[in-house]
Every structure is written in C-alpha cells, then in structure tokens.
N, C-alpha and C positions, 0 to 999 in steps of 0.2 A: 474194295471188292470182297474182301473176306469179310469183314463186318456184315455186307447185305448179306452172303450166303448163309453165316452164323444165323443170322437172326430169321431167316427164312427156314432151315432147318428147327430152330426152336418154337417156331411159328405152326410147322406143319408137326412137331413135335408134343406140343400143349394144345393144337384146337380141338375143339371138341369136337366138330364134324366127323360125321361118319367115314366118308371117304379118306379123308388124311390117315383114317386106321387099316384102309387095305395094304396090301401086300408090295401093291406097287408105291403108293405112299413111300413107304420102309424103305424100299428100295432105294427110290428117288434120293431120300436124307439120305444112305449109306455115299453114294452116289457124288453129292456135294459135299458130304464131309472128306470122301475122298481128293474131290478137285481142289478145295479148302486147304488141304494138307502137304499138297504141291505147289502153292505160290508159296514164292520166294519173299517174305517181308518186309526186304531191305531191298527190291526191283520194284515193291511197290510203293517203299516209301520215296525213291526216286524219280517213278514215274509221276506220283504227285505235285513234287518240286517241278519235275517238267511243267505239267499242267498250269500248278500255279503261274508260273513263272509268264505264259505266254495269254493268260486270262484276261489281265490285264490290258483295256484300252491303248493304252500309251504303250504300252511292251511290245502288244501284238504288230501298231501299227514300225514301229522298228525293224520288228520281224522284217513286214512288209518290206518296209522301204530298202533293207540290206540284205534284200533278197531280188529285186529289182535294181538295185547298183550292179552296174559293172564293174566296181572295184572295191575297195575299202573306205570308211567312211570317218569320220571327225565327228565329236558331237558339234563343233559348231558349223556341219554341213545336216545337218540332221534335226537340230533342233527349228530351225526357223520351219519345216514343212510341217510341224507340228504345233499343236495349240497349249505347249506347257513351258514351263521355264527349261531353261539349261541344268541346273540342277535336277528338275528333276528327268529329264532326259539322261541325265549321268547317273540318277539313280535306279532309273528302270535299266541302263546296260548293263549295270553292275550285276544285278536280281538276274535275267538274262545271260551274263558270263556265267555266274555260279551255277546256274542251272546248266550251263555249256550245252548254249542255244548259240549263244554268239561265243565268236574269239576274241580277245585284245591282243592288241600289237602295242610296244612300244616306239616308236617315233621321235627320238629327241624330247622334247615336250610336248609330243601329243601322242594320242593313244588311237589307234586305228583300227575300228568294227567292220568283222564280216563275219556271215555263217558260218558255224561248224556243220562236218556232215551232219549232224545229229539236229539244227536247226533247217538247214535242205528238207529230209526228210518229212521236220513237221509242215512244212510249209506244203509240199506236195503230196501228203495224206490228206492237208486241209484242201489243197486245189480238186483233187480228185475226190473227196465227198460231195464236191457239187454239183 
C-alpha cells in the first residue's frame, strides 16, 4: 500500500501535465505523503503474511472446511476432502498457523486444527463481500 501511494505521488510529481501542476495537485501529494507516513510497516508486512497465507488454493480451502467443522480437525480428517497429499495438507496448516489463521493443538500424537479469532474474521469479511 505504501509502495502504490509513493509511486503515485512521484507520478503526479514528475508528469508533465498541466493539471498535476495545480494547486490542488500539491495538495492531494501533501495529502498521501501524509497517509503514507501513518502506516505502520510492520501491520503491513503482517497483513501481507495474512494475505499470503490464505491465497493459496489448498489453504484457503482448509480455511473453509475448519470453519464449517463443529470441532477441531486432524490432518487425516481433512486431507481426504481434499485433492492434494497429506503432506501437503500439513504443509499448508503449518503456513496457516504461522500466519495464525489457524490454531494447533497437541493431542498425544496428533495435532488438532481449528480457527483463531483472527481466521473467523477472515472468513466473514470473505462471506460478507458477496
């Protein structure tokens, strides 16, 4: 986000156009370099991670499905409604923990997936975009 606004500023800062030279032009840059100057780097290098994290095919549909469970899940309750390996099914929850989209639980020898708030929410930012 601050990337596009830099370069939009330098955009409306170098073109030649006339109008980019009014007053309000000036403004506007003043404006965004202010908004620019109030994001936080490190909220948006994690909201990226977020992003990332749920981009992904296979991830997203995890989301899905342990957010549709009534409980906590296994990867090997998980993997078969899916069209990838177990592996990689363990290695999309992983990418997904770190992102703390999902929880892990430990279980004896198994490890048990459900949302964090923080995956809830994206799930219902997504349901209510539609």
């Amino acid at each position: 986000m601050a990337e596009g606004t830099e370069r939009l500023c330098r955009y409306l800062e170098e073109t030649e156009v006339n109008a980019c030279r009014t007053e309000d032009a000036q403004n506007r840059i003043t404006e965004l370099r202010q908004l620019q100057s109030g994001i936080d780097e490190s909220q948006v290098t994690e909201h990226v991670q977020i992003l990332a994290a749920v981009s992904d095919e296979t991830r997203y549909q995890i989301v899905q499905i342990l957010s549709e469970a009534e409980d906590e899940l296994c990867v090997c309750e998980i993997t078969p409604l899916l069209s990838v390996s177990e592996s990689a099914v363990s290695h999309a929850l992983s990418k997904l923990t770190d992102a703390d989209v999902i929880d892990r639980r430990k279980e004896g020898r198994w490890r048990m997936y459900s949302l964090t708030d923080r995956g809830k929410a994206i799930v219902q930012a997504l349901e209510g975009s539609v």
